[in-house]
VMD Tcl script that draws the C-alpha trace (Angstrom):
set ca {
  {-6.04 -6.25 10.16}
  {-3.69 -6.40 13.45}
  {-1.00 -8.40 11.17}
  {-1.29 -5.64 8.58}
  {-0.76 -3.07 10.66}
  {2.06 -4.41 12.29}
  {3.86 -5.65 8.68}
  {3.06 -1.90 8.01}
  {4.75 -0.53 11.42}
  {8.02 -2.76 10.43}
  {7.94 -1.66 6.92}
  {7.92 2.17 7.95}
  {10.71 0.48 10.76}
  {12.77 -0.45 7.21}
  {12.08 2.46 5.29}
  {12.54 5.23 8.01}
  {16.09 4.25 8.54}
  {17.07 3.16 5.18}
  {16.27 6.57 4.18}
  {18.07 8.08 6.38}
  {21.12 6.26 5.42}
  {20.39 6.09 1.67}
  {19.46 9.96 1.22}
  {17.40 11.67 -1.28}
  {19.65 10.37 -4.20}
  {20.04 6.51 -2.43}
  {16.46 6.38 -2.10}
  {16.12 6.91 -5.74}
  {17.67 4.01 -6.97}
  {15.98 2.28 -4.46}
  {12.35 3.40 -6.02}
  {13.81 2.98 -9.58}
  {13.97 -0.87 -8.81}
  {10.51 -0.68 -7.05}
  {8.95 1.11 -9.96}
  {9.87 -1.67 -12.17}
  {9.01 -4.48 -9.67}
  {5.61 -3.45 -8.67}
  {3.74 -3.63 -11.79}
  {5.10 -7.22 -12.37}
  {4.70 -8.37 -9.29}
  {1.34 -6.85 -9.14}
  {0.68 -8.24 -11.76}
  {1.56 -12.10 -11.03}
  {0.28 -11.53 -7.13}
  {-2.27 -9.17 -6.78}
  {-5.85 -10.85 -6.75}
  {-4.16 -14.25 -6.41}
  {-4.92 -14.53 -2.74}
  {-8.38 -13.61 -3.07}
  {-8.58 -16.10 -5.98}
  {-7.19 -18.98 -4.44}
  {-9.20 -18.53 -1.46}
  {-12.48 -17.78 -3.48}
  {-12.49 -21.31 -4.78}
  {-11.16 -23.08 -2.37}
  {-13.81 -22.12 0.12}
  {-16.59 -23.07 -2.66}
  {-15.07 -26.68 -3.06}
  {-14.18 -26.51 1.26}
  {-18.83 -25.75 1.42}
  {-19.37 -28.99 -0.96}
  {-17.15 -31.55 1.18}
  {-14.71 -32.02 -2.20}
  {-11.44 -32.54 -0.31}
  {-9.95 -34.07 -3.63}
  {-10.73 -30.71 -5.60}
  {-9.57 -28.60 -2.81}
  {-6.12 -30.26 -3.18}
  {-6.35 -30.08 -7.14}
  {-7.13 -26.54 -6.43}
  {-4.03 -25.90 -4.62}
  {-1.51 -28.31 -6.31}
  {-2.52 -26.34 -9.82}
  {-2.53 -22.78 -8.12}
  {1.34 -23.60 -6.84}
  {2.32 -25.29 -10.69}
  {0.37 -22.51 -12.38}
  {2.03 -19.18 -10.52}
  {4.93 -20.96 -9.74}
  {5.40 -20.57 -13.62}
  {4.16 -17.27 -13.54}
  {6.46 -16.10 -11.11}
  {9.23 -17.63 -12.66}
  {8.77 -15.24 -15.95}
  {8.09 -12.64 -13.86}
  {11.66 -12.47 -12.15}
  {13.19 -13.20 -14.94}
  {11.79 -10.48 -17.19}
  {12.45 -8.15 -14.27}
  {16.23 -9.16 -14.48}
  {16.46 -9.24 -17.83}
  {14.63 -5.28 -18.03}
  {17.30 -4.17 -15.09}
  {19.64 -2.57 -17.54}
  {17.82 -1.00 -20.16}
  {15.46 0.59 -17.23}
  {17.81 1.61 -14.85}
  {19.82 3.84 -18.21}
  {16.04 4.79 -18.88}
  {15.57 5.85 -15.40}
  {18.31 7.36 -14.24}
  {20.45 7.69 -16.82}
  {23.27 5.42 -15.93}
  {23.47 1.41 -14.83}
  {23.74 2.16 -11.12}
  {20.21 1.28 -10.53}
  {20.39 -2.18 -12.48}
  {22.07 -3.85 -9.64}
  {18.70 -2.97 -7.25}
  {16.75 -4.06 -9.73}
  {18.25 -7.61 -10.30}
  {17.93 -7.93 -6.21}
  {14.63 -7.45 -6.12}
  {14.31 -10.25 -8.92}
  {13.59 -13.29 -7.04}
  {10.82 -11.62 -4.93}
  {8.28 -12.43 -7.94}
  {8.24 -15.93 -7.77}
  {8.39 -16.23 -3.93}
  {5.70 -14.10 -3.52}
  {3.79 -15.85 -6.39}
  {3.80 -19.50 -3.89}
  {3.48 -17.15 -0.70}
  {0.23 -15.96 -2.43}
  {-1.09 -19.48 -2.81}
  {-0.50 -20.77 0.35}
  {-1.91 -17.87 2.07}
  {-5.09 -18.31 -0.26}
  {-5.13 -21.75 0.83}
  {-5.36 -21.70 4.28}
  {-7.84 -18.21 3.93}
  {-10.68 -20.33 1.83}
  {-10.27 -22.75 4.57}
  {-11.19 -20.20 6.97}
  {-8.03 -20.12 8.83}
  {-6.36 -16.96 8.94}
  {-3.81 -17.15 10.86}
  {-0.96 -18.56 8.71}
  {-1.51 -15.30 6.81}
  {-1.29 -13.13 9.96}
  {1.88 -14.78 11.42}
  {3.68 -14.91 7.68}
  {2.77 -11.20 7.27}
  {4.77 -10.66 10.16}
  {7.76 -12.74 9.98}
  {8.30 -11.06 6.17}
  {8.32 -7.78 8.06}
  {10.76 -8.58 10.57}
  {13.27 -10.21 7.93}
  {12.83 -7.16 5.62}
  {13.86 -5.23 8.82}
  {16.51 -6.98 10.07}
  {18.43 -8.15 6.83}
  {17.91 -5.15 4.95}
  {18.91 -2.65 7.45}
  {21.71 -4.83 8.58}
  {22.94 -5.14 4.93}
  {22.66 -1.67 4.01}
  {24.55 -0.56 6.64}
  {27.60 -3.33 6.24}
  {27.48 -2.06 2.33}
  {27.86 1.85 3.37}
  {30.64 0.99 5.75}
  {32.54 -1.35 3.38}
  {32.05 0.73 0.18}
  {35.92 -0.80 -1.21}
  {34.35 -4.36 -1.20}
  {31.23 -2.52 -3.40}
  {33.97 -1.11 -5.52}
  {35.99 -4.73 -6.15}
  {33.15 -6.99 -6.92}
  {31.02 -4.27 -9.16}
  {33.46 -1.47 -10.61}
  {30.94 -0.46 -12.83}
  {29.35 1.24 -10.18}
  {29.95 4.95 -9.53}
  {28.12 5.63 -6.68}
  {28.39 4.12 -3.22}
  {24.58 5.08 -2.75}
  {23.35 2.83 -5.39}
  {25.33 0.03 -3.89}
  {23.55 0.39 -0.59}
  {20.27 0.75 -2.09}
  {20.67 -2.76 -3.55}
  {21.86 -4.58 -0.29}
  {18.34 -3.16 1.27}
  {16.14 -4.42 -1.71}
  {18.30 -7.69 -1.12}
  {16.72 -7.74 2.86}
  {13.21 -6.72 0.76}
  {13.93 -10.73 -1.54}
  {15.21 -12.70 1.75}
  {11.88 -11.17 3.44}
  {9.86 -13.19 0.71}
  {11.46 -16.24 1.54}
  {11.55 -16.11 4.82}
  {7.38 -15.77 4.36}
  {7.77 -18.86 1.87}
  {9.62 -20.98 4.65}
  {7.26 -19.88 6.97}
  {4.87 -22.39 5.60}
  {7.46 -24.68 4.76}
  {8.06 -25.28 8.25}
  {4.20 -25.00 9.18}
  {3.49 -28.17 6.71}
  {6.51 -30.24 7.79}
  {5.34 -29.83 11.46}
  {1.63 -29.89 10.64}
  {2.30 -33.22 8.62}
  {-0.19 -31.62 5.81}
  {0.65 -32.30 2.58}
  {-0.68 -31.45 -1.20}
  {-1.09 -34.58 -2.77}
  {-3.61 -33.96 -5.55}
  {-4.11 -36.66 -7.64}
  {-3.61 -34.57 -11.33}
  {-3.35 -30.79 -12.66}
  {-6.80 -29.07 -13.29}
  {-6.59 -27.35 -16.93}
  {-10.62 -26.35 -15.88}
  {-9.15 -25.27 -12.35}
  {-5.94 -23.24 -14.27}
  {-8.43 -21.22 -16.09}
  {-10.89 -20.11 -13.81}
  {-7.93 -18.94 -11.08}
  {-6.56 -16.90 -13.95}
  {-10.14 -15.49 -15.20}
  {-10.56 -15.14 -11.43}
  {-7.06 -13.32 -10.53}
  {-6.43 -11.13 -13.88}
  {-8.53 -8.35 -13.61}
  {-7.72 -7.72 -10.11}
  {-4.02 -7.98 -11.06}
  {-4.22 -5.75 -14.08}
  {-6.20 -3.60 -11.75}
  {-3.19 -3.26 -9.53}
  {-0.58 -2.87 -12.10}
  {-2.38 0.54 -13.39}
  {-2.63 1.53 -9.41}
  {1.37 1.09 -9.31}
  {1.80 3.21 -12.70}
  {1.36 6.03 -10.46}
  {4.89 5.17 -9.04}
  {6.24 4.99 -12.81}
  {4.53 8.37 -13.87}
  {5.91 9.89 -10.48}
  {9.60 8.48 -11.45}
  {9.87 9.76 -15.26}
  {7.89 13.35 -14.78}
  {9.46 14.69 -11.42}
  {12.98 13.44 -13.00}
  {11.83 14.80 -16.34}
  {10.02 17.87 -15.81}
  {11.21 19.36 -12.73}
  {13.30 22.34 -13.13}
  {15.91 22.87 -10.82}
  {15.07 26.16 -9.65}
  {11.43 25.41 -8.62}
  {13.03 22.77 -6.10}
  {14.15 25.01 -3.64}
  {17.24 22.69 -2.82}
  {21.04 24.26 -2.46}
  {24.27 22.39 -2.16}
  {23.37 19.90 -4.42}
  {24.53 19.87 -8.47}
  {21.65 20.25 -11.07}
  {21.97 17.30 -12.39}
  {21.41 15.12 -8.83}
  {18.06 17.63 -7.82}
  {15.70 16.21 -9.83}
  {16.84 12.61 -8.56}
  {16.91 14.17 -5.25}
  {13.56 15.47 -5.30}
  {12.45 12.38 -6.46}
  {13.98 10.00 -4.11}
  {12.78 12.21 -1.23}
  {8.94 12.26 -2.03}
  {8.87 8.89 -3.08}
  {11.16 7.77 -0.30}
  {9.48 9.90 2.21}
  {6.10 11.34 1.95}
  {4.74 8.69 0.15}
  {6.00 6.18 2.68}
  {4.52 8.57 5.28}
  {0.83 8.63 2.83}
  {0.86 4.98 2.35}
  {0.34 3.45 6.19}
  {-2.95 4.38 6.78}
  {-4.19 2.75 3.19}
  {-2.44 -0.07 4.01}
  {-4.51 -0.93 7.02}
  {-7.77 0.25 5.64}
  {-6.84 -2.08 2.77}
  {-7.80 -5.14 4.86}
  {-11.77 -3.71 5.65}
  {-12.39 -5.27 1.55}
  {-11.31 -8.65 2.23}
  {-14.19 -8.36 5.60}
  {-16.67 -6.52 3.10}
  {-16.38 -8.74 -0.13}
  {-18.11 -12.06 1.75}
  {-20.12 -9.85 3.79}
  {-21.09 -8.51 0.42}
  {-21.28 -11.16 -1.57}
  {-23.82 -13.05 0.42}
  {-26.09 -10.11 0.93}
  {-26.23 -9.25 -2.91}
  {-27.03 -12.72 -4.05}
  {-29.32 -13.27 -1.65}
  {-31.34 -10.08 -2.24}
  {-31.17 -8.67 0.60}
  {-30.71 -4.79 0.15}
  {-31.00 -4.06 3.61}
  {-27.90 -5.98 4.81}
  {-26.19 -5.00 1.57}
  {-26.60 -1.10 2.39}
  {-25.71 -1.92 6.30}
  {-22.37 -4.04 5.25}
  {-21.57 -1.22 3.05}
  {-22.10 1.51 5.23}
  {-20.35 -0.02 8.23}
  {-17.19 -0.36 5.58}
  {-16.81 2.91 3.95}
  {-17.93 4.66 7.59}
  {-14.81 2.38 9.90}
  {-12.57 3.27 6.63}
  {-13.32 7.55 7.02}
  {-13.35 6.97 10.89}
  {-10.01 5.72 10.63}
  {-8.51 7.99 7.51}
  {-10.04 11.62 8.56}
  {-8.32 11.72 11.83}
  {-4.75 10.25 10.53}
  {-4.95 12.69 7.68}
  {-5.71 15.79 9.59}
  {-2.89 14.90 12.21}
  {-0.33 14.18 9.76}
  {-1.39 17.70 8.10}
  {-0.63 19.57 10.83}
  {1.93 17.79 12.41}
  {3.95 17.21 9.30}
  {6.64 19.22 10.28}
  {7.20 17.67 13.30}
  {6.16 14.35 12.63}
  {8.83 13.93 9.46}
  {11.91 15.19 11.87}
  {11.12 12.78 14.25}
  {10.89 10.07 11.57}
  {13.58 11.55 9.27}
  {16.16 13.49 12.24}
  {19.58 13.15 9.51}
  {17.50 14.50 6.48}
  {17.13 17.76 6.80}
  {17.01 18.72 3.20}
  {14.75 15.74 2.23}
  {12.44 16.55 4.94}
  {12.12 20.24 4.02}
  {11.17 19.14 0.06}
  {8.31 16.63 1.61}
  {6.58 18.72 4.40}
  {3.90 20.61 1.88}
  {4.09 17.65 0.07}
  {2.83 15.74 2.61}
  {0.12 18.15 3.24}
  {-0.89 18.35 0.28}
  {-1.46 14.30 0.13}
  {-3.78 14.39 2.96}
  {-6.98 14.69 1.29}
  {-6.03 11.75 -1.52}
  {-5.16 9.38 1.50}
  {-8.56 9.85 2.65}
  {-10.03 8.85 -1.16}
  {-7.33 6.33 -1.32}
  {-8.86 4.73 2.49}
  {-12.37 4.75 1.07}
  {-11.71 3.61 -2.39}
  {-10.33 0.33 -1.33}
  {-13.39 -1.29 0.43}
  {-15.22 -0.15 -2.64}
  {-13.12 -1.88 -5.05}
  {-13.72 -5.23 -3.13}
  {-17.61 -4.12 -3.04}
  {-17.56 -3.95 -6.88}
  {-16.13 -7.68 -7.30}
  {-18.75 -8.59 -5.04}
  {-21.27 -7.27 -6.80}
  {-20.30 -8.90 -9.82}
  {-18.42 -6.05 -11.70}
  {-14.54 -7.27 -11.60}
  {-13.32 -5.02 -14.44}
  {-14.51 -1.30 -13.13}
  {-11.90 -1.02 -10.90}
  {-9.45 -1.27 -13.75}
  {-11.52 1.23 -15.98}
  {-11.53 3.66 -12.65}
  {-8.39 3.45 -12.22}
  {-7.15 3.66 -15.49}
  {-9.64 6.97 -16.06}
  {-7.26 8.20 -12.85}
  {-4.23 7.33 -14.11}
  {-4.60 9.14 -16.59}
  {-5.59 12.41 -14.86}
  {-2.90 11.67 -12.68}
  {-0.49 12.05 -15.83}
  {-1.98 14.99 -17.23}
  {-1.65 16.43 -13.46}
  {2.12 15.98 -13.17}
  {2.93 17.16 -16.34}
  {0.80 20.22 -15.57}
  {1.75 20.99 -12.22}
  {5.19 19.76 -11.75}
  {7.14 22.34 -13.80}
  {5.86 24.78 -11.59}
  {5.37 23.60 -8.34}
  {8.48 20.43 -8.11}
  {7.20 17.47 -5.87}
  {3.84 19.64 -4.16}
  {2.68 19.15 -7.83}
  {3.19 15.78 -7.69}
  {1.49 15.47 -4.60}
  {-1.40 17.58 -5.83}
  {-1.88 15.55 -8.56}
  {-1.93 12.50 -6.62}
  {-4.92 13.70 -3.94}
  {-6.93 14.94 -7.44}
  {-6.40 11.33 -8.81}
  {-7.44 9.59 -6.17}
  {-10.89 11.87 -5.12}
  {-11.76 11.61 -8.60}
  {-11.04 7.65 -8.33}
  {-13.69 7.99 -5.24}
  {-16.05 9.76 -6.70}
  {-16.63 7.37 -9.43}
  {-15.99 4.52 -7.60}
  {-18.86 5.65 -5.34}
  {-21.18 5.93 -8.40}
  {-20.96 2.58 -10.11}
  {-20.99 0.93 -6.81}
  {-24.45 2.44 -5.93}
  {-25.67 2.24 -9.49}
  {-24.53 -2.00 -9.53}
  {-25.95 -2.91 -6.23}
  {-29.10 -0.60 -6.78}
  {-28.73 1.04 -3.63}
  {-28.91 4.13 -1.88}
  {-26.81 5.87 1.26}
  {-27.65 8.39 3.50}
  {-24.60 11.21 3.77}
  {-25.36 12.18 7.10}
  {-22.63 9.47 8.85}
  {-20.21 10.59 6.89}
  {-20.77 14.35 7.12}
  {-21.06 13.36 11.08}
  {-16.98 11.75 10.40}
  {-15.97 15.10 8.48}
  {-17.26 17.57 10.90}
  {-15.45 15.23 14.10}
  {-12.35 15.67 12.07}
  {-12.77 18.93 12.05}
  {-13.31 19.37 15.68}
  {-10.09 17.26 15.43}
  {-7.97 19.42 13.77}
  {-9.07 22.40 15.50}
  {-8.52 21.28 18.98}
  {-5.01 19.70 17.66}
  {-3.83 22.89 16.28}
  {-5.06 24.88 19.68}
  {-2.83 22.23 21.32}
  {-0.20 22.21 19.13}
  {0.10 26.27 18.79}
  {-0.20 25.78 22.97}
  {2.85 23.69 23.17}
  {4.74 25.17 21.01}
  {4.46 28.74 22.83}
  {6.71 27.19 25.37}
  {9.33 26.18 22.93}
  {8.43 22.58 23.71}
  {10.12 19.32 22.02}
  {9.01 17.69 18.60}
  {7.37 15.41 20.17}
  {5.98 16.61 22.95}
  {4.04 18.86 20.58}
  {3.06 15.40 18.53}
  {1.68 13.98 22.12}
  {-0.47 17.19 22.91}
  {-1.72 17.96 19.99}
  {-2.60 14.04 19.49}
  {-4.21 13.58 22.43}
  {-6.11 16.82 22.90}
  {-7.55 15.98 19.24}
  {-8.03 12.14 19.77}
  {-10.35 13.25 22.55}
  {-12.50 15.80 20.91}
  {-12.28 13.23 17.62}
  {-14.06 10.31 19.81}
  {-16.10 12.70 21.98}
  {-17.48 14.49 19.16}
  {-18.21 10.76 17.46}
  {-20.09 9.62 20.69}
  {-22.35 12.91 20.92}
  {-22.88 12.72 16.89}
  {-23.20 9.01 16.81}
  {-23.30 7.05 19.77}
  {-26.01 9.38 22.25}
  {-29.41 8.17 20.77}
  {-29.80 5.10 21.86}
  {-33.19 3.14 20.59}
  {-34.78 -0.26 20.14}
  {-34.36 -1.32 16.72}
  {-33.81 -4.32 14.29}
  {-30.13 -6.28 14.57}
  {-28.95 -5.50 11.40}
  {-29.72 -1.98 12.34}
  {-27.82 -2.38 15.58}
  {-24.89 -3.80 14.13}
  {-24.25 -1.15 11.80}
  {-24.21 1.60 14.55}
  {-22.18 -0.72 17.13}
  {-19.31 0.93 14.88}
  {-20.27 4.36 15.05}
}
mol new
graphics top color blue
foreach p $ca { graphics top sphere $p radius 0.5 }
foreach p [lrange $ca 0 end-1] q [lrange $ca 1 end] { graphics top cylinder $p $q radius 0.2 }
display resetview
């Protein structure tokens, strides 16, 4: 979870600025070639991880050091492939797309940087699932971070040489019309040299470690159960990151120009403008929390696991009420500060935007409540594997998806990118909500509401005693941020205090497994 967080911090450390140089319209071709990536790599990635580590771990219990080579050495043949056809279908798609997209090549040249990224991250996702069924998590911690910091440091450094050289842009692609889209490929290029420098990363580790994978043969038995094993999660993930493509084609599609409340720009760049800034900036800003919360399944899903098959509903119920209760104790209060603060908090992030920021404030607001959905739905998701039901969170999220569609086209034309963002926080509470439901109906359990009504009402308290503080500071004409620190500290105290007198007070003697389960609250 610590490595998470901090690859998050240094991705919002590369987006932040890179949208500040890009702009609304930069960042646009930079989503267009994330829109496009994500599925695929999703696809290929996504749920290979888990996979890897799943059976490795299982041959790790029964002593077989011979199969958990075999495992490995077929894992690193098998995606290896995989990734392979996945960068090359991205490059080959980079044209076509990018006219579909945006309606002109500029894009394509993003898109073809982002290529490589596939199949690097396909062997990245092996090795980490290697070392994780062996119980060793580190390796995945320390490459987590040292893909950040590349991403960081060569795509900011690249961007920035591109904007300030845009002649040498012009000689090597004249088919390129705008500078923008130019600069927005040199940062996806920092987003590819990030993937290898995670790929070296355990390069080095096994030159110095003097391990090596030297499995006798390839496992055609071993091939298919990693790819019954990682599918459904991975088609799982590629309709979560169709949300990205229905964003892309119905705010460029359907947004009118005079619903976007943007001047100084020509009707044709405002929908591409709107565009880029929500996806470029709120939902940068909407997806940090997630991220982090993200990491609370892979603790749940052994946790889980072991409970379920062993019959044991009592530890089942406390393993899934300590997840979904530290994933709302974490989401309420970031949601209800970045709701209030938005303002402020998005011209600290985002001082040069002006505009941007200005189209993404109510957006951002508006996003609040689906973060919190989004936070809660992920532990549930792992849950649901554990419990033996791998393919609901496909049919949930497909079932969302497709409200999420109906939503935009709906709510756009009249609204611009808060419809989007509407849209968005009604996908993913109806995601929740039925989430929620086959999880309790699979595991044959029941939970008590009263924790989480006890995390609802603190946030409350939260927000209340932020927006005193924040309303306090701002009488005096204070800074940005000093109205960020006030307001975050006056509610951070009432959040925990009001947790402690709800949660943490009555203090009795009772089981372990009881115990455990309210050492988080």
């Amino acid at each position: 979870m610590l490595s998470a967080a901090a690859a998050k911090l240094l991705g919002a450390f590369f987006k932040i600025p890179l949208t500040n140089i890009l702009g609304g319209v930069g960042m646009s071709y930079f989503s267009c070639a994330y829109s496009i990536f994500m599925p695929v790599y999703s696809l290929t990635v996504t749920g290979l991880t888990a996979a890897v580590a799943r059976m490795t771990a299982k041959a790790a219990a029964s002593g077989d050091r011979t199969q958990v080579q075999s495992i490995r050495r077929t894992a690193l043949i098998l995606f290896s492939l995989a990734g392979l056809a996945g960068s090359f279908l991205i490059a080959l798609l980079a044209r076509p797309f990018s006219i579909l997209s945006v309606g002109n090549i500029d894009a394509a040249a993003a898109i073809v940087m982002i290529a490589p990224t596939v199949f690097f991250g396909c062997i990245t996702a092996v090795e980490r699932g290697y070392y994780e069924g062996m119980s060793n998590m580190y390796p995945t911690a320390i490459s987590q971070v040292a893909e950040g910091a590349v991403k960081v440091a060569a795509g900011l450094w690249l961007c920035g040489y591109v904007t300030a050289h845009p002649d040498m842009l012009r000689r090597f692609f004249p088919e390129m019309s705008d500078i923008r889209a130019g600069a927005a490929a040199a940062g996806i290029l920092g987003v590819t040299l990030s993937s290898v420098g995670a790929w070296l990363f355990f390069v080095v580790m096994a030159m110095f470690s003097g391990e090596r994978c030297h499995s006798s043969s390839w496992s055609a038995a071993t091939a298919k159960e990693l790819t019954r094993t990682a599918l459904p999660t991975g088609i799982s993930a590629v309709v979560t990151n169709l949300t990205a493509l229905i964003d892309m084609w119905t705010v460029i599609g359907c947004l009118r120009p005079e619903t976007a409340g943007v001047s100084g720009i020509s009707a044709d760049d405002i929908p591409h403008f709107v565009y880029g800034s929500f996806s470029g900036i709120a939902l940068t800003v909407f997806n940090l929390v997630p991220s982090v919360t993200n990491m609370l399944g892979k603790g749940a899903l052994t946790c889980v696991t072991a409970a379920y098959e062993s019959g044991d509903r009592t530890s089942l119920r406390n393993s899934t009420v300590q997840a979904l209760i530290v994933s709302a104790v974490i989401a309420v209060p970031a949601s209800v500060g970045l709701g209030l603060l938005s303002r402020e908090v998005l011209d600290i992030l985002y001082p040069r935007q002006s505009d941007e920021v200005m189209i993404c404030v109510q957006s951002l607001r508006l996003l609040m409540p689906g973060m919190v959905c989004l936070c809660v739905s992920y532990p549930l998701f792992s849950m649901l594997q554990a419990v033996g039901k791998p393919s609901l969170p496909l049919k949930i999220m497909l079932m969302g998806t497709a409200l999420k569609l109906a939503g935009n086209l709906l709510l756009i034309p009249f609204m611009g990118a808060e419809g989007a963002a509407l849209s968005t926080s009604l996908c993913y509470g109806a995601i929740l909500l039925i989430s929620l439901i086959a999880y309790l109906r699979a595991a044959k359990i029941k939970l008590s509401l009263s924790p989480f009504v006890k995390v609802l009402y603190s946030g409350a308290v939260c927000g209340g005693t932020a927006y005193l503080a924040a309303a306090f500071v701002r009488m005096r004409e204070a800074s940005a941020l000093c109205v960020i620190i006030a307001s975050a500290a006056a509610g951070g105290a009432a959040y925990i205090a009001m947790l402690y007198i709800l949660m943490g007070v009555h203090r009795q003697k009772k089981k372990p497994a009881q115990r455990q389960a309210e050492n988080l609250f």
